[in-house]
C-alpha positions, 0 to 999 in steps of 0.5 A, a space after each residue: 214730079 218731086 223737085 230735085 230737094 225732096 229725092 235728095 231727101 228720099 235718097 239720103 234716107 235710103 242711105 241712113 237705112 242701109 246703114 245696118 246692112 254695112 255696120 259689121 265692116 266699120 269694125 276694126 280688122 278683116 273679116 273671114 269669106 269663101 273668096 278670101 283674096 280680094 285684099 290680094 286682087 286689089 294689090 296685084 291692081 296696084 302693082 299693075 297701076 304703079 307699073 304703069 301696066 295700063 289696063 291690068 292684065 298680068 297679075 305676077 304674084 299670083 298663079 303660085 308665083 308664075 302669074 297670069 293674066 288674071 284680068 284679061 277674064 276677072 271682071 275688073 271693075 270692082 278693082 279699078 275702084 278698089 285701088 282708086 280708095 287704096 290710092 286716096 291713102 286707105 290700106 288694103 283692108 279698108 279698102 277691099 271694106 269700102 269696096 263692099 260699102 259702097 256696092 251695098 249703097 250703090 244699090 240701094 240707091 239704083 233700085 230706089 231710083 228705079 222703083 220711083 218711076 213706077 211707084 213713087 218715093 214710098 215704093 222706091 224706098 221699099 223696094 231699096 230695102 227689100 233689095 238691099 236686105 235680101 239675104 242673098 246680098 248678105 250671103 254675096 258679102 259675108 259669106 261668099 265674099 263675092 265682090 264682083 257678083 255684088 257690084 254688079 247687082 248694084 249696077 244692074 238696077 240702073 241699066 234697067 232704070 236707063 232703058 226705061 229712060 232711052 225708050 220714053 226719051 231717045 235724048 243723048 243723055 239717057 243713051 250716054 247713061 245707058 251706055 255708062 251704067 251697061 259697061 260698069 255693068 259687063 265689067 262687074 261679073 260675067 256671069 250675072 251678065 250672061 244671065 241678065 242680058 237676056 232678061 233686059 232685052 225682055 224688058 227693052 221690048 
């Protein structure tokens, strides 16, 4: 198996060669999508943490005004996150931007790490960009602006990775990865997990 140096190396030219796939948000200003309240989401997050309303649940600005509880039912992952960059002091712009660069890098270093196991360096680095640079990634961002359904294609490579993992190995390691990585998982988008849950247990057995 390669030392730990040489899968640093493979991973952070995964990274170099996502580049491309993020470099439209490192320019100044927002950007136009379908699901165009993402800055408005985080901001209701913060509200929610400034109010020391922890978890979020009601969300007062938004529902015309009355509010809801938004995140008893929006997955709120992508959020937590979203205020935790806000907090390290980038406005909201930025930080819904580096909200969706990191759910692009995210996942192009899971499915590498879990394309490796069966096909090396070479075949993991391949099939990150094949995943990375599938045109429905670039349509969830772009397009679409569907940070939730990203995030949670960024996550869902590594639950498959620690399934694999905890059969080979049953140690409290892999379990306690499987058991992270599925949570961040559920907490991405329900619907991707609805749809992908049945295709896991395919792949358990």
């Amino acid at each position: 198996m390669p030392n730990s140096k040489s899968i640093s190396f493979w991973i952070i030219l995964v990274i170099l060669l996502a580049i491309p796939s993020f470099s439209t948000l490192l320019q100044p200003g927002y950007f136009g999508m379908h699901d165009d309240i993402q800055i408005m989401r985080i901001y209701e997050m913060d509200k929610c943490i400034k109010d020391l309303q922890i978890p979020c649940r009601w969300v007062p600005d938004m529902g015309y005004g009355y509010g809801y509880a938004l995140f008893n039912f929006y997955p709120v992952m992508p959020y937590y996150l979203g205020e935790a960059i806000h907090i390290l002091g980038f406005n909201l712009i930025w930080s819904v931007k580096i909200d969706f660069i990191l759910s692009y890098l995210v996942a192009a270093i899971t499915m590498f790490l879990l394309a490796r196991v069966f096909w090396g360096n070479l075949g993991g680095l391949i099939s990150s960009l094949f995943y990375l640079y599938a045109p429905y990634h670039a349509d969830d961002v772009y397009v679409r602006g569907a940070m939730a359904e990203n995030w949670s294609l960024a996550w869902a490579p590594a639950v498959f990775l620690f399934i694999y993992r905890t059969i080979e190995k049953n140690s409290l390691t892999n379990i306690t990865f499987l058991a992270l990585f599925s949570a961040l998982f559920l907490m991405s988008h329900n619907p991707l997990a609805l749809i992908f849950t049945p295709i896991m247990t395919v792949w358990a057995l």
